[in-house]
C-alpha positions as CSV (number, residue, x, y, z in Angstrom):
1,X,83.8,99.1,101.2
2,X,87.9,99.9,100.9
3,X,86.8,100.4,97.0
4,X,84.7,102.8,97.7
5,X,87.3,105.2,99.4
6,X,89.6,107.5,97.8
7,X,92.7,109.1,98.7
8,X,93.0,112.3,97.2
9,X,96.4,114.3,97.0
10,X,96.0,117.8,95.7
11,X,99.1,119.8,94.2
12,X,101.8,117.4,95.5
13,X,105.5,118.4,95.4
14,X,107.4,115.8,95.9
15,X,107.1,112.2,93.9
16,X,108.3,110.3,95.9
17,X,105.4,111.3,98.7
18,X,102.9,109.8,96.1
19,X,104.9,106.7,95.9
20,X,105.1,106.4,99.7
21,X,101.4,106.9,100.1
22,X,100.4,104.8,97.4
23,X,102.6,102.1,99.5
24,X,100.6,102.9,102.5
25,X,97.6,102.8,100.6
26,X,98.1,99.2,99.6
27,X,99.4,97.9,103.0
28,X,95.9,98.9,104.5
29,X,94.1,97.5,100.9
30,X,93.5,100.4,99.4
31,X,94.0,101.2,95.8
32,X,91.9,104.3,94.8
33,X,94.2,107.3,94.5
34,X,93.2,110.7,92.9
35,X,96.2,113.0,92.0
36,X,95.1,116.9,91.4
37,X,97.8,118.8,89.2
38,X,100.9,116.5,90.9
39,X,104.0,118.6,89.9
40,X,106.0,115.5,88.8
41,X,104.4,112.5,87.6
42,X,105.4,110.0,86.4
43,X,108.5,109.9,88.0
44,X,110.9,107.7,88.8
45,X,110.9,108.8,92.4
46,X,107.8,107.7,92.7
47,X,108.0,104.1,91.6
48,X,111.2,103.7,93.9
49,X,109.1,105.0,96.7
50,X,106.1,102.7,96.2
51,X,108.1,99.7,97.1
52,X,106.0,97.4,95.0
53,X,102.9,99.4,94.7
54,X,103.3,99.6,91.3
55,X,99.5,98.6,90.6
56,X,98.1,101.5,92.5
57,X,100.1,104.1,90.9
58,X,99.6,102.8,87.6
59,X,96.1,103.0,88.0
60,X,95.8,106.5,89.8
61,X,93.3,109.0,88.1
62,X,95.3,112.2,87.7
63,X,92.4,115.1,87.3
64,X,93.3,119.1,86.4
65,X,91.3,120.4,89.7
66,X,89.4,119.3,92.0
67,X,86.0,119.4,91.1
68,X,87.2,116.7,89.2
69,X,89.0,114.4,91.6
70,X,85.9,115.1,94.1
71,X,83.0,114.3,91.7
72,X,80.4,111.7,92.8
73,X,81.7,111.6,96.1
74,X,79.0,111.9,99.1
75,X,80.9,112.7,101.8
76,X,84.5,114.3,102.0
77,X,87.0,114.8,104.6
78,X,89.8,117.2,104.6
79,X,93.2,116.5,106.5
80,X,94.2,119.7,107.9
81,X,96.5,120.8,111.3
82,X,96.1,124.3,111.1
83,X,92.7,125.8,112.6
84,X,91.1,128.0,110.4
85,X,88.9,131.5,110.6
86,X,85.6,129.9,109.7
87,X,85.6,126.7,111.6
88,X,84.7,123.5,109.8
89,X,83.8,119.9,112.0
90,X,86.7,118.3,113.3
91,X,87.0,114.8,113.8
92,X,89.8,112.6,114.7
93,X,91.6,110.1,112.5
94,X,89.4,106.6,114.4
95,X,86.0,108.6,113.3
96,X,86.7,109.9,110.3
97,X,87.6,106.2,109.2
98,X,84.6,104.9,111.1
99,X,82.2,107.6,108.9
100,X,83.6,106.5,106.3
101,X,82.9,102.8,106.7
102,X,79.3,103.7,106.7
103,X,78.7,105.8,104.6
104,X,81.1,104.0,101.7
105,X,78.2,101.4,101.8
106,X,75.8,103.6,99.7
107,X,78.7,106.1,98.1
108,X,81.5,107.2,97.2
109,X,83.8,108.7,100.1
110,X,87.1,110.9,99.5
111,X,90.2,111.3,102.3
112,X,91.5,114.8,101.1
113,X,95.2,116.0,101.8
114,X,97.0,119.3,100.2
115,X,100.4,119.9,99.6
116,X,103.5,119.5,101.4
117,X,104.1,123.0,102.4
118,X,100.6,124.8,102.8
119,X,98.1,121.8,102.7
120,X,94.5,122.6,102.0
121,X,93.8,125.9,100.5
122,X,90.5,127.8,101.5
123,X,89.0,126.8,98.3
124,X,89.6,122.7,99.2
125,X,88.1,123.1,102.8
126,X,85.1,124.4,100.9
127,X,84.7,121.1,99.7
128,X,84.8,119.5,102.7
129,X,82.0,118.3,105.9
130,X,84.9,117.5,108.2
131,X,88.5,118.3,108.9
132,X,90.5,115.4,110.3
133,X,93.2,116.1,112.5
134,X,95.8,113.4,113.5
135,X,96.7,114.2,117.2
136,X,100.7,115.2,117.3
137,X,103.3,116.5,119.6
138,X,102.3,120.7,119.8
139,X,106.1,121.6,119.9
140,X,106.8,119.7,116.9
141,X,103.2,119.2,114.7
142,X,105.2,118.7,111.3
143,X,103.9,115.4,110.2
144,X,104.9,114.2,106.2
145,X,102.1,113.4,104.0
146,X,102.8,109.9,103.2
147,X,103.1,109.2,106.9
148,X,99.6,111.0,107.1
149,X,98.1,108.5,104.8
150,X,99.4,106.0,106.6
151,X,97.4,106.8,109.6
152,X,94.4,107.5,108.1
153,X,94.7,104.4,106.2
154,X,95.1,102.1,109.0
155,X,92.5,103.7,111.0
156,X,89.9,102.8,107.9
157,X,91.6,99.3,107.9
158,X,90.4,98.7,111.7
159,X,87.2,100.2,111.0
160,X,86.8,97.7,108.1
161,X,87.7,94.4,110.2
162,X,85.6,95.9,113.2
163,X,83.0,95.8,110.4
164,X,82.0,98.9,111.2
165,X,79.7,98.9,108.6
166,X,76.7,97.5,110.1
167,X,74.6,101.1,110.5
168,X,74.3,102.4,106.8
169,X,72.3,105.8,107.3
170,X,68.9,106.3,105.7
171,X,70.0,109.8,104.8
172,X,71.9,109.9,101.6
173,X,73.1,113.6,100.8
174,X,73.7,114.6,97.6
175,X,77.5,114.2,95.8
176,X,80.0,117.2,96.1
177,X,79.4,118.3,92.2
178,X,75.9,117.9,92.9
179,X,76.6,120.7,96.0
180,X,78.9,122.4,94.0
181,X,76.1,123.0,91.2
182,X,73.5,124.3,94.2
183,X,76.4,126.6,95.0
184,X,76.6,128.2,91.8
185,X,73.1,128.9,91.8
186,X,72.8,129.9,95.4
187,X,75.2,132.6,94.5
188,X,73.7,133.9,91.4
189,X,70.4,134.2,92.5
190,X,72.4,136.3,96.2
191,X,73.6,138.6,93.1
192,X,71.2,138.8,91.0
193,X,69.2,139.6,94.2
194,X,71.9,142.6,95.1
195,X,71.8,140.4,98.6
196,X,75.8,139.8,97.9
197,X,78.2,142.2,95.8
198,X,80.3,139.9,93.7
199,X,83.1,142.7,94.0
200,X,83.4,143.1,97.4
201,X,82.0,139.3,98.9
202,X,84.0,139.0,102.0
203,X,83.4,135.4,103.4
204,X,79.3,135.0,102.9
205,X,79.5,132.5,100.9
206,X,82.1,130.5,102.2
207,X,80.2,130.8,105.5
208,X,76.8,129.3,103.6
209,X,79.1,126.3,102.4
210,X,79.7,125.7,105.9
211,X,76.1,126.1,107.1
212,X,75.2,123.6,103.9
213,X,77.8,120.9,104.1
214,X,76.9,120.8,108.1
215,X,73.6,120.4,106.7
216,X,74.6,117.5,104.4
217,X,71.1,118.0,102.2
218,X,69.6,114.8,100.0
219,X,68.2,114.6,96.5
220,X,64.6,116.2,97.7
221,X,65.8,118.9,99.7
222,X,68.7,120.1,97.1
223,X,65.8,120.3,94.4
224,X,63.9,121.9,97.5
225,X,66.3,124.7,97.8
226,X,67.0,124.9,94.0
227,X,63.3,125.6,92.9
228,X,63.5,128.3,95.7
229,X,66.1,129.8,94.3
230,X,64.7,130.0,90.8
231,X,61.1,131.1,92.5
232,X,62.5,134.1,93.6
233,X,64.4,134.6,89.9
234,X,61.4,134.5,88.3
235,X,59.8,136.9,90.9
236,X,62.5,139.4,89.9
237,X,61.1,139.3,86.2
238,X,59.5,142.4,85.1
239,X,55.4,141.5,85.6
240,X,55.8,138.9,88.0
């Protein structure tokens, strides 16, 4: 199950915070760490940092965006303190790790956290079905990444020797590039069918990602919404 989950870090700052989390990481027996566009690394910060954890860092995937550090994952959670305009699920740190127990059973799962001084952008919570938030004092909320992985980490290491694993879902929704290419043709087709104006968009489509990703759709019902969307394409044709 622990194979199944990644840790994703997008647009870190500081190497020695992927050290330190890759440390974290391996205390709790996890190795799978996705770096999106790291601004240092290799560096030696972050060997000093990972305290031994040489083996996960040598074998993290770094990816150029990420679409790629996301793909063929069924179900991803975002790490996020800051409440946003268009609200997304929030789940605490004990259920996030307990979803993602099951559901690593029959996929891949990813634990997404942004950078040091912004964390996710917009664009990231798109990508997400939940946002985790790791309860903290409300006069002082500033909690460092590595620390955050930490936490989330352990949480999925008690959720693993509770074997809370047992209740594997019959639904099994499609991966994020699989969502990510229904997207793309949901909002061509809104275009092409003047329904949204690509110069002035305003948040429509970021609230149908949210409507979808609640949704969570499987294989059928994706292809479903897909041959909808090219049924009304073709209906636009001139003699249809």
């Amino acid at each position: 199950m622990l194979s199944r989950i990644r840790v994703v870090l997008s647009h870190t700052s500081h190497p020695g915070n992927i050290g330190a989390a890759a440390r974290a990481m391996k205390t709790m027996g996890l190795g799978d760490l996705y770096l999106v566009n790291p601004k240092l690394f290799p560096h030696a910060d972050a060997t000093a940092r990972a305290s031994g954890a040489d083996d996960v860092l040598a074998a993290a995937t770094v990816c150029p965006d990420i679409n790629t550090a996301l793909q063929g994952c069924q179900l991803v959670v975002g790490a996020s303190a800051r409440s946003r305009s268009i609200p997304c699920p929030l789940i605490r740190p004990a259920e996030c790790a307990r979803m993602a127990a099951v559901e690593s059973e029959q996929g891949d799962v990813a634990v997404l956290l942004g950078c040091e001084q912004s964390g996710l952008s917009n664009a990231e919570i798109d990508r997400c079905q939940y946002l985790v938030q790791i309860p903290t004092n409300p006069d002082y909320g500033s909690l460092n990444l590595a620390a955050a992985v930490q936490i989330l980490c352990y949480e999925i290491r008690v959720a693993h020797e509770n074997g809370d694993t047992v209740m594997v879902p019959e639904h099994v929704p499609v991966s994020a590039d699989e969502m990510e290419r229904f997207y793309e043709h949901l909002e061509q087709t809104l275009v092409a069918l003047e329904f949204l104006d690509p110069e002035n968009p305003r948040q429509l489509m970021r609230r149908l990602r949210r409507l979808y990703n609640r949704a969570r759709p499987d294989e059928n019902e994706v292809n479903i919404l897909r041959g909808i969307l090219a049924a009304a394409r073709q209906a636009m044709k001139p003699g249809a």
